[in-house]
C-alpha positions, 0 to 999 in steps of 0.5 A: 502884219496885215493890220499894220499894212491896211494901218500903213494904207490909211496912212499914206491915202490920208497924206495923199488928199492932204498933199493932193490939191488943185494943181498951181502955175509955177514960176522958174527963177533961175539963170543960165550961161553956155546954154545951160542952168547955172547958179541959184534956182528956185521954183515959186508958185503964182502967189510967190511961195517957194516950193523949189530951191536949189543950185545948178553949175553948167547944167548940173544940180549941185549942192541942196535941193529942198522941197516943200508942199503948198503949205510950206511944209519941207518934204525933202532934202536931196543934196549933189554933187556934179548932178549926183546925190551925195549925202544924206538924203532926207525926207519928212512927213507931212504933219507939223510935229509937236516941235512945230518942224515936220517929222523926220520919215527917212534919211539915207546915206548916199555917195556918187549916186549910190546908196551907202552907210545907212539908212534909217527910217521912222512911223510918224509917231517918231518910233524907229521903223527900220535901220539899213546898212548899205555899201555901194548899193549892196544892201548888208545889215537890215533891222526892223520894227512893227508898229508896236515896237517889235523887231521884225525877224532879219528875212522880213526886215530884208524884204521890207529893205527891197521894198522901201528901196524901190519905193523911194526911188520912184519917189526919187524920180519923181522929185527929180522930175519936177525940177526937170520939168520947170528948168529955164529957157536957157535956148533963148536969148532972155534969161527971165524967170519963166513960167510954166504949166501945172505942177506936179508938185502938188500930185505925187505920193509919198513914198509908201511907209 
């Protein structure tokens, strides 16, 4: 297990440099009604890529919100309703699989902003990494595998299940905080694209796998 962690280390510190780059201005694309968001909202950088697309009504997130790096490549699909995930999340790794698309790292199922139905995750080599059930956040079933294929005794694929958990949800957070700091300036009269400073797009982690 020590070998699989330093492997999975390596892993994430290699993802890190190649998704860490010199911080880019971004520009707001959204509207506003009553003060708030409202309608299609997208985050683009100052050459124009897009690295934010989503949805708000009357302030609140709905539908898809799907992330890419400043390469283009999508890192993650978190889909709301009435300002809560519900869903399946899902989250890709960096690297551009074989098939041209990224491959998939994590789909979880949500509902009104709470983990529930399963969750499964992958290496990035595409083998199954663990499946977890859950019902309203109450973790239940938990399988996992190493590296190598081997399922994981049911006590460590439970702690490995606590630990992903909170993981991805500071990885969770930080996403959301990318979008709530580049909202537009709906307190002005102008509802003109705005822009805003460096982007933390560019410098948050994965979440650890």
């Amino acid at each position: 297990m020590v070998g699989t962690t330093r492997a999975l280390i390596a892993a994430l510190v290699a993802a890190l440099a190649t998704f860490s780059a010199i911080a880019q201005d971004l520009q707001v694309h959204a509207a506003c009604r009553d003060g708030a968001p409202h309608g299609a909202y997208e985050l683009r950088a100052s050459d124009g890529q897009l690295r934010v697309a989503g949805a708000f009504n009357r302030g609140k997130r709905t539908g898809s919100f799907i992330f890419w790096t400043r390469n283009g490549v999508r890192i993650a699909h978190i889909p709301y309703d009435e300002d809560r995930v519900s869903g399946t999340l899902s989250l890709w790794f960096l690297e551009i699989g074989s098939g041209g698309d990224p491959a998939p790292k994590l789909q979880a199922g949500f509902a009104a902003g709470h983990r529930n139905g399963v969750t499964r995750s992958w290496y990035p080599n595409g083998q199954p990494r663990a499946i977890y059930r859950y019902e309203t956040d109450q973790l239940g079933d938990a399988r996992a595998w190493s590296t190598a294929g081997v399922l994981l005794p049911e006590s460590e694929a439970q702690e490995l299940a606590l630990r992903d958990r909170e993981e991805d949800e500071k990885y969770y957070a930080s996403l959301d905080a990318i979008v709530a700091g580049h909202l537009p300036a709906c307190d002005k009269p102008s509802p003109r694209p705005g822009r805003t400073a460096a982007s933390m797009l560019d410098i948050i982690a994965e979440p650890r796998r």
